[in-house]
C-alpha positions as CSV (number, residue, x, y, z in Angstrom):
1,X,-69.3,-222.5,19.7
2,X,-71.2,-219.8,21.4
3,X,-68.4,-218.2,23.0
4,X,-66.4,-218.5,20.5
5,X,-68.7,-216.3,18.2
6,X,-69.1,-214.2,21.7
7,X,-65.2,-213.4,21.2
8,X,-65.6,-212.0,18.0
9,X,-68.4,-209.8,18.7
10,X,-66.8,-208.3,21.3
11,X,-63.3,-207.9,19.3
12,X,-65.5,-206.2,16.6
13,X,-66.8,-204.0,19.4
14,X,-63.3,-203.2,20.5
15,X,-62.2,-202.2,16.7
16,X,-64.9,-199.8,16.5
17,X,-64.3,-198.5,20.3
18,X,-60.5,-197.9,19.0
19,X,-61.9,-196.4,15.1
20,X,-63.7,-193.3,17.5
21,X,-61.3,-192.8,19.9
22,X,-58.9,-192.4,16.9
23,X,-61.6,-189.9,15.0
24,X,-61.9,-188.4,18.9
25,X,-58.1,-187.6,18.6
26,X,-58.7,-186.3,15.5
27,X,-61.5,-183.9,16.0
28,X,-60.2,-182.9,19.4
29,X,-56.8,-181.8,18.4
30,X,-55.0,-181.7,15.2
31,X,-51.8,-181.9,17.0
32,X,-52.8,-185.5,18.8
33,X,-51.2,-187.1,15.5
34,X,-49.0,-189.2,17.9
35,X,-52.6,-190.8,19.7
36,X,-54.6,-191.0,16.4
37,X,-51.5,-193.3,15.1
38,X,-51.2,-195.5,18.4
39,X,-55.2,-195.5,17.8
40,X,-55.3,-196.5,14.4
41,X,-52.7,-199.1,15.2
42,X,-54.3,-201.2,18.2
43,X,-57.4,-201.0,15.8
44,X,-55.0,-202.7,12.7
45,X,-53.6,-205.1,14.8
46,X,-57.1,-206.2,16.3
47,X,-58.9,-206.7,12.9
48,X,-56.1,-208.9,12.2
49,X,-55.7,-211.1,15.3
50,X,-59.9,-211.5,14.1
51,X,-59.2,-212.5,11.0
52,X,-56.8,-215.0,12.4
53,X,-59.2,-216.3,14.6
54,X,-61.9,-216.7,12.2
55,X,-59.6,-218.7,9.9
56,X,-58.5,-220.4,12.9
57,X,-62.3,-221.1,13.5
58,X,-63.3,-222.0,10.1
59,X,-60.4,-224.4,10.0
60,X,-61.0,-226.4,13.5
61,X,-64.5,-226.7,12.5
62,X,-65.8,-224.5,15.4
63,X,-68.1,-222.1,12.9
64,X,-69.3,-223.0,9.4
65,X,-68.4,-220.9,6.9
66,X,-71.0,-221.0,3.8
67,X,-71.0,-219.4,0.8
68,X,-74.0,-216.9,-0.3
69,X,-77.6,-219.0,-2.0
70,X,-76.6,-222.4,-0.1
């Protein structure tokens, strides 16, 4: 359970790491469209394989979801 909660912090980490290097590209250069996209991209496809594995998570029973007041 603890490493599985470890794997999401870290692939949060790794969404923000890729979020500035995209707004890196950006600042740097205006013509660096073409590494701001592959950026933005990697960071896309990283929140969802998180979401994924937080429904995957929540389904095998490996962390509790619970609503807000319980």
């Amino acid at each position: 359970m603890l490493l599985f909660k470890l794997i999401i912090v870290i692939l949060l980490i790794f969404i923000l790491v890729s979020l500035f290097t995209a707004l890196y590209y950006m600042v740097k250069s205006p013509d660096n469209a073409a590494s701001v996209a592959k950026s933005l991209t990697i960071r896309i496809g990283l929140s969802l394989f998180l979401l994924l594995l937080i429904f995957v998570g929540a389904k095998f029973g490996v962390i509790m979801p619970h609503g807000f007041g319980e």
